[in-house]
N, C-alpha and C positions, 0 to 999 in steps of 0.2 A: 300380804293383806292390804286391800284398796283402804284408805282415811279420808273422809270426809276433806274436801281441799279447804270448805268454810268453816274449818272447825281448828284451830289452832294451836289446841291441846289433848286434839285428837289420838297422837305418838304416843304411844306409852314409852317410849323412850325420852318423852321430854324429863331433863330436870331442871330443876331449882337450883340457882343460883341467887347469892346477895350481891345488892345491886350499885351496893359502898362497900368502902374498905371497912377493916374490923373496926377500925377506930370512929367511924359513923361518917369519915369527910371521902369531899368528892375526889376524882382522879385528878391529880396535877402532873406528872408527868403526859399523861394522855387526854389532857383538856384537849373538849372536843369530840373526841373519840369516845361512844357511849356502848358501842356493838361491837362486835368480829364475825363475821359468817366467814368458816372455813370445811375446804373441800378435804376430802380423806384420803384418797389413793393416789398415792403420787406427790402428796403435797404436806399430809400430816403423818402416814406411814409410806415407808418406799414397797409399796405391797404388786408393784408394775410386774418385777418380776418372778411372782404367785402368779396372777394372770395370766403372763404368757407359758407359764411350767405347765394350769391349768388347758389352758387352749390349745398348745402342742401335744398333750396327752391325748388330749377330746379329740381335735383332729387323727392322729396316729391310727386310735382306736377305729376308724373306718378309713383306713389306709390309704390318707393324704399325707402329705409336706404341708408345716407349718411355716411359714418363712418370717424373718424378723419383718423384714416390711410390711407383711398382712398383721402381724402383730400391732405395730405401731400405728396401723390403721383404727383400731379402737381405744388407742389411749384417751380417755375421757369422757369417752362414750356412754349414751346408755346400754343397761344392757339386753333390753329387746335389740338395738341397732346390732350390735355386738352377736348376738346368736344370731340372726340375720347374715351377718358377713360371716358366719364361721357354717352356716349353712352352705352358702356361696362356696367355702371351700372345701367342702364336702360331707359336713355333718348331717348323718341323716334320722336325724332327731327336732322334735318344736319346739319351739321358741322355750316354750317354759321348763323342759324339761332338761334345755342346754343351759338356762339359766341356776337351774340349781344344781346339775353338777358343777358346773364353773364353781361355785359360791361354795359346796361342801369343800371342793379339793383347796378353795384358797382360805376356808377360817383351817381345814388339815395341819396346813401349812403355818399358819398364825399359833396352830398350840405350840410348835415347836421354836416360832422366837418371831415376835416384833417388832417390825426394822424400822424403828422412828425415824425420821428425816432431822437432820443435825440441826439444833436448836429449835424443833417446834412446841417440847415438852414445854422446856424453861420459858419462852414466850405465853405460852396457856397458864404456863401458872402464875408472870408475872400478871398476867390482861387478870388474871382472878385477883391476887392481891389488891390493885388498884379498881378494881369494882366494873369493870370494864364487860360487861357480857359477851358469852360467845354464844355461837350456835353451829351445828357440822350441818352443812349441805353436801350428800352424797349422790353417787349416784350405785351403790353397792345397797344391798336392802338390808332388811331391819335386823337378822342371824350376822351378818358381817359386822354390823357398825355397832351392835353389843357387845362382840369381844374385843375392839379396839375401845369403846367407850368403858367398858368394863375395866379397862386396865387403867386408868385417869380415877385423881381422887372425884370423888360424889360432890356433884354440883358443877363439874367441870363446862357441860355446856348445859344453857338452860335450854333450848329444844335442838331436838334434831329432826332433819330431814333426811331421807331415805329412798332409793328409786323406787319401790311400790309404794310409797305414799303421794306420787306424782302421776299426771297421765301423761304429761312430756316433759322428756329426759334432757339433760342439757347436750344441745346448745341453746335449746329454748330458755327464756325466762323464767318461766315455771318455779325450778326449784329453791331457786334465790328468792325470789319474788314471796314464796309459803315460808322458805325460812324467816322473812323479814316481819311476815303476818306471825308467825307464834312468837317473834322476840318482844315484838310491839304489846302480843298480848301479856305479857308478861312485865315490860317496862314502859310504864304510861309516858306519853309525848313524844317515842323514840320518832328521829326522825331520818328518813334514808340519807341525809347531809351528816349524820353522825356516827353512819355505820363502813366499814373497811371490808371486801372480801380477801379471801387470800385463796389464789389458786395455783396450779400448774403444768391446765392444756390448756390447743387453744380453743376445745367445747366448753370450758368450764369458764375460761375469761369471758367466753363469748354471751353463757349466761347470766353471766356475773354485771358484767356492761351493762346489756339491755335489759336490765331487771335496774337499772340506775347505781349502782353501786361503784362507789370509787374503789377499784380493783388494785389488789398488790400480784405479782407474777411471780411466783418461784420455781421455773424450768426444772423439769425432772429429767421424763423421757422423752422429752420431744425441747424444740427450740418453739417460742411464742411470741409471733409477729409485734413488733410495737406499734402499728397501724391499730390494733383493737381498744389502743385507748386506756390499758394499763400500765401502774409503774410495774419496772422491772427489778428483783433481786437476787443476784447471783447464789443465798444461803438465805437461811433465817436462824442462823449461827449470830449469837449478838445483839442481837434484833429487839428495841425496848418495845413496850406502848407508846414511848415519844416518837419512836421512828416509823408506827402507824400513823399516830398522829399526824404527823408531818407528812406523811403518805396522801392522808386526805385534805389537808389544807392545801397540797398543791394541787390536788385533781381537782377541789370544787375553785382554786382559781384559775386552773385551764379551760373548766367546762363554764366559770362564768367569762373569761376572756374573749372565747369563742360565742357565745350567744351576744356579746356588746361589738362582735368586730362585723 
């Protein structure tokens, strides 16, 4: 389902979130830090390899070879781009119709266990405790990111983004860009000096960047150049809102470094 791009509460997947701690005060561990835009595949579930079990099936099924490397070729991808390249290697099906069997066979797979990325829970629930908003920029649609938002306590992000609720997919700006327009609508003054993405391709950093976002990197399936301008973290095992925090104090004084040099 296409969403109004100017309409910010458009999602019926958006929720509500409170925007302090229980106790009514602001975040002191993650002063500063007012947001989180974070990506879903790869980064907040390891669901990479769903994807490629999906895409080797699909492929098989018109009696091509999948290979890991055309796999790895869509890590991050949207997935019009994605059914595109799986055309390319022999699907002979449209775009929309590859898109949603990919999508049925990998929530299939999601009923039978959800492979969190080590330490993402316990960081979303800290950013919630200290009042810290999130929001999921995906690029998986609105059926996929219901059963992984479905399984987080209620209020977990207060909006989400969705690959059909964009008309371009990351590595454009786009879907960062509308996540940061529904969080804003939601917390007055927010401003993009105060929000962290967290990803782990490099279409996803690369939206994440040019959509102005101080970007954190957590390599999944792929390795992510540090030329795009993100910090890099080996896990998010550990990982507080101070160490967001501190994420974005050094990028906005790289990025004001670089504009005074």
């Amino acid at each position: 389902m296409r969403l109004p791009a100017d309409d910010p509460t458009a999602d019926p997947t958006v929720r509500r979130a409170a925007s302090v701690r229980e106790d009514g005060g602001r975040p002191e561990e993650g002063a500063g830090l007012r947001a989180v835009l974070w990506d879903m595949d790869g980064t907040l579930v390891d669901t990479e390899p769903y994807w490629i079990t999906a895409e080797r099936e699909l492929v098989e099924r018109f009696g091509g070879v999948w290979t890991h490397e055309q796999a790895m070729r869509l890590v991050g991808q949207a997935l019009p781009t994605s059914a595109r390249l799986l055309q390319d290697g022999g699907v002979e099906l449209g775009v929309r119709e590859i898109i949603d069997t990919l999508t049925a066979r990998v929530v299939e797979q999601l009923g039978e266990a959800v492979p969190w990325r080590p330490g993402a829970r316990d960081l979303l629930a800290a950013l919630r405790a200290r009042g810290v908003e999130c929001a999921l920029v995906t690029m998986s649609e609105a059926p996929m990111a219901h059963r992984i938002v479905d399984h987080l306590p209620e209020g977990t992000f207060t909006a989400v983004v969705t690959g059909d609720s964009v008309s371009r997919g990351k590595p454009d700006p786009e879907p960062y860009r509308l996540g940061f327009e529904r969080l804003a609508h939601s917390v007055p003054g927010l401003a993009l000096a105060e929000c962290v993405a967290i990803e782990d391709s490099v279409p996803g950093a690369t939206s994440a960047v040019a959509a102005g976002l101080a970007t954190v990197v957590v390599p999944n399936a792929l390795a992510v150049p540090v030329h795009l301008g993100a910090r890099h973290w080996e896990t998010l095992e550990g990982r507080t809102p101070g160490d967001l925090a501190a994420a974005l104090r050094a990028s906005l004084a790289t990025a004001q470094a670089g504009s005074t040099a």
